[in-house]
GUKOLDO-943999 format. One record per residue (C-alpha): residue number from 1; residue in three letters; x, z, y. Coordinates in nm, 4 decimals. Layout:
+-----+------+----------+----------+----------+
: seq : type :        x :        z :        y :
+-----+------+----------+----------+----------+
: NUM :  ALA :        X :        Z :        Y :
...
+-----+------+----------+----------+----------+
END
This chain:
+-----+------+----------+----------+----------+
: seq : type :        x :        z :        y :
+-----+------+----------+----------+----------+
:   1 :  UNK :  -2.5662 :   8.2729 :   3.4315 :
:   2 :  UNK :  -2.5643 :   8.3318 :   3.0574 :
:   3 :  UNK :  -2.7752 :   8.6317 :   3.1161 :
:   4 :  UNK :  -3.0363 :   8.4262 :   3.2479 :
:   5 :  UNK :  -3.0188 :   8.1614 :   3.0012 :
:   6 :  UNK :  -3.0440 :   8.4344 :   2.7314 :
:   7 :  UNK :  -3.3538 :   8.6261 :   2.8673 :
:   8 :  UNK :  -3.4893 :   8.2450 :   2.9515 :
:   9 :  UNK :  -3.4341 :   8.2318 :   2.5129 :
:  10 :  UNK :  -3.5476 :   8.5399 :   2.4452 :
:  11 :  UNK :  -3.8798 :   8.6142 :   2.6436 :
:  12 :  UNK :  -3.9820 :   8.2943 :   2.4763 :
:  13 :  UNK :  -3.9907 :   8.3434 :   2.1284 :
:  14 :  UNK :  -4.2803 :   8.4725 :   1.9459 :
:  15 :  UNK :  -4.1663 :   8.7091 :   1.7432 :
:  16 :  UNK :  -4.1062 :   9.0230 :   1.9809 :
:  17 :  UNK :  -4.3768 :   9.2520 :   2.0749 :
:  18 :  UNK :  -4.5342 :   9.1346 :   2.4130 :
:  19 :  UNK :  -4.5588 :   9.5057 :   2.5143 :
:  20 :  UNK :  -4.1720 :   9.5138 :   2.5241 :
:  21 :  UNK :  -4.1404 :   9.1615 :   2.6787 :
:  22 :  UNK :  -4.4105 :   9.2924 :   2.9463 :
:  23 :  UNK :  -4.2219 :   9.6263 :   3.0066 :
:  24 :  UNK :  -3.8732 :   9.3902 :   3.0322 :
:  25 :  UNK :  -4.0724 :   9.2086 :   3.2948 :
:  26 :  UNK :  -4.1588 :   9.5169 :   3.4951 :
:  27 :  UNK :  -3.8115 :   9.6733 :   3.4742 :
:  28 :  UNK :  -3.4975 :   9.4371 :   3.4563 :
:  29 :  UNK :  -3.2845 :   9.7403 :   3.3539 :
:  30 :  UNK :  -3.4210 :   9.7197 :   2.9618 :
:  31 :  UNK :  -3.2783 :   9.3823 :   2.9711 :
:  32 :  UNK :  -2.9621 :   9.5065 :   2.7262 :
:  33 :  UNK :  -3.1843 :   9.6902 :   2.4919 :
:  34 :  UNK :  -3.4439 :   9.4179 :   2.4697 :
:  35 :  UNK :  -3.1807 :   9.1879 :   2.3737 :
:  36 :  UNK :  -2.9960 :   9.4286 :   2.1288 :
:  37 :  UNK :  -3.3554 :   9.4650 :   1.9656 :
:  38 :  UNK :  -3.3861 :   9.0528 :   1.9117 :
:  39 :  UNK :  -3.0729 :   9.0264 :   1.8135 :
:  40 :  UNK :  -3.1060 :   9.3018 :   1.5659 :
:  41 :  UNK :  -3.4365 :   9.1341 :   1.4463 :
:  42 :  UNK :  -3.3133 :   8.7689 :   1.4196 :
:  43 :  UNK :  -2.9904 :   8.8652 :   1.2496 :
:  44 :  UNK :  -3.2048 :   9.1138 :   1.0124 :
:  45 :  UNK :  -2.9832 :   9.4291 :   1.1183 :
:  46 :  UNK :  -3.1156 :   9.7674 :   1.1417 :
:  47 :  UNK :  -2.9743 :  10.0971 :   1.3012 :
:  48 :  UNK :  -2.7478 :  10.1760 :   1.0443 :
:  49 :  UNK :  -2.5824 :   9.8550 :   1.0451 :
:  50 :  UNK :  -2.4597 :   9.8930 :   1.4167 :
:  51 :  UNK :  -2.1611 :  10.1322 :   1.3265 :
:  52 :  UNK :  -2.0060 :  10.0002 :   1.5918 :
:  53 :  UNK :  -2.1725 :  10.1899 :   1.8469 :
:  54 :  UNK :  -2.1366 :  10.5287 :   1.6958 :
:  55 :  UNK :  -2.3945 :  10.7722 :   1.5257 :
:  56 :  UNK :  -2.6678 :  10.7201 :   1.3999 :
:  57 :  UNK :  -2.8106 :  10.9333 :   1.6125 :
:  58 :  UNK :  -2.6628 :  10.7664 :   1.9487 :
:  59 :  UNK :  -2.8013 :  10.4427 :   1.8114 :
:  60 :  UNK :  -3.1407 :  10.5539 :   1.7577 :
:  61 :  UNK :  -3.1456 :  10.6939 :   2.1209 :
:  62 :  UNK :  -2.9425 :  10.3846 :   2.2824 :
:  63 :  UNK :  -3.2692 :  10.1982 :   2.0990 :
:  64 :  UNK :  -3.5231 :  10.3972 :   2.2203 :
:  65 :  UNK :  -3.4196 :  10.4300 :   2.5952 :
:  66 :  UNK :  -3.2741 :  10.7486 :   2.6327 :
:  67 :  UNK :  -2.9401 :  10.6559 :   2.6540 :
:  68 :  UNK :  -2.7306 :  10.3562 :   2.7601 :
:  69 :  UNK :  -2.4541 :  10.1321 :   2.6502 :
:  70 :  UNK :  -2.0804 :  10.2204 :   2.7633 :
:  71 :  UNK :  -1.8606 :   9.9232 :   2.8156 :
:  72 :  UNK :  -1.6943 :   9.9748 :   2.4616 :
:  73 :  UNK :  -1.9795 :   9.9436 :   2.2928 :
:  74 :  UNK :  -2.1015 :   9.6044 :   2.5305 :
:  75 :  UNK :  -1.7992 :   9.4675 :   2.3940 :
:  76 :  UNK :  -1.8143 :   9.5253 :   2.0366 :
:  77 :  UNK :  -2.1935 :   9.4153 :   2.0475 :
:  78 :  UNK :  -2.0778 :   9.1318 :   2.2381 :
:  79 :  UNK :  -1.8364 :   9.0577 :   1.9703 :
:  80 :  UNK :  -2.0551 :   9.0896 :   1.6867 :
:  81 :  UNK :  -2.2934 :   8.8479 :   1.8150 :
:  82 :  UNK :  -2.0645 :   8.6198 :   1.9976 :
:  83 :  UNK :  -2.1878 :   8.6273 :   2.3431 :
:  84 :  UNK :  -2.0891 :   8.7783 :   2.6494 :
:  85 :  UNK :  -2.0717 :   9.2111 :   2.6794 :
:  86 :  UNK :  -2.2015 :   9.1806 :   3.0237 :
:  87 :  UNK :  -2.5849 :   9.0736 :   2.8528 :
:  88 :  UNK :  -2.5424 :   9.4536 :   2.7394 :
:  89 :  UNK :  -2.4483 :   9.6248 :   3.0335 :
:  90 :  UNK :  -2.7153 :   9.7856 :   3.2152 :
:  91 :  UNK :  -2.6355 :   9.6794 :   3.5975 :
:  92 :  UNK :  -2.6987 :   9.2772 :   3.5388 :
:  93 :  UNK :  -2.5143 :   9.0815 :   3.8715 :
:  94 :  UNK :  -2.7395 :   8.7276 :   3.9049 :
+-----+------+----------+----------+----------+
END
């Protein structure tokens, strides 16, 4: 249910590209890196802040689709931003 309330949030605010919230639309699976990108943007992080989740390298191609999140790093996102890991995880259950 928070997942839903979250994308609800997030495909609603202005600031995100509507390319990205159209190609969210078409495939629910860029869900998690749709909402690691807002939550980068509102909380004025970039890729090298996000240590977290390993290289910077890995980062840049966890952002740009070509690789996914592993559980350990859904948690430490989900830590860092206080909400649930599971909004990063790339089967979503609704």
């Amino acid at each position: 249910m928070r997942v839903i309330l979250l994308w609800d949030f997030w495909i609603s605010s202005e600031p995100l590209s509507q390319t990205l919230k159209e190609r969210i639309s078409r495939n629910p699976k860029e869900l998690p890196r749709g909402c690691l990108k807002y939550l980068m943007q509102e909380h004025g992080l970039k890729q090298e802040d996000l240590t977290e989740l390993g290289p910077l390298a890995v980062i840049s191609e966890i952002l740009s689709g070509r690789r996914t999140l592993n559980e350990d790093q859904s948690k430490a996102l989900g830590k860092r931003f206080g909400c649930s890991q599971e909004i990063f995880m790339s089967e979503i259950s609704t």
